[in-house]
C-alpha positions, 0 to 999 in steps of 0.5 A, spaced: 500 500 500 502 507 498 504 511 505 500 517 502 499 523 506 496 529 506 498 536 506 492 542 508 492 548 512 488 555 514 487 560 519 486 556 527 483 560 533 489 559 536 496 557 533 498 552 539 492 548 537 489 545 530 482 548 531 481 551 524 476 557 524 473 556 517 473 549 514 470 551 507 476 556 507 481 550 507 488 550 503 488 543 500 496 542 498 495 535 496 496 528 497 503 525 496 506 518 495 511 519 500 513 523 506 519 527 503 515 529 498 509 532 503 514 535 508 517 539 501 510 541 500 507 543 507 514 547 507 512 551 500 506 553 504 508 554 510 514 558 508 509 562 504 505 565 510 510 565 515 509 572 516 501 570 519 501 566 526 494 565 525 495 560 519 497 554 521 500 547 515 499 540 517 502 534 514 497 527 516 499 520 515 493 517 511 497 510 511 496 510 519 488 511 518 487 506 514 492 501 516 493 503 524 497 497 525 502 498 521 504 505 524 512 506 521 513 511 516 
């Protein structure tokens, strides 16, 4: 099975929590067949507002939802 992840970010309540203020505003990056990819995107995004402590990117581990037991990268 693919490890895939997923790459999305927006503008949370508070930047020490993942509590996104409006869903339907969400940055979908995109998905990637592998972590180094995922982490070179969700670096891009995140660099690029960098500047704004309320927008916060997050990197998912898919693989691990669907397949929990098998929890390595």
């Amino acid at each position: 099975m693919s490890k895939l992840h997923l790459v999305f970010g927006g503008r949370v309540s508070d930047p020490q929590t993942l509590d996104f203020k409006d869903l339907s505003a969400i940055d979908f990056v995109g998905l990637f067949p592998d972590y180094k990819s995922a982490e070179k995107a969700w670096r891009s995004a995140a660099q690029r507002t960098v500047d704004d402590a309320e927008m916060r990117y997050v990197v998912v581990h898919l693989h691990r939802l669907l397949q929990p037991d098998d929890a390595e990268d």
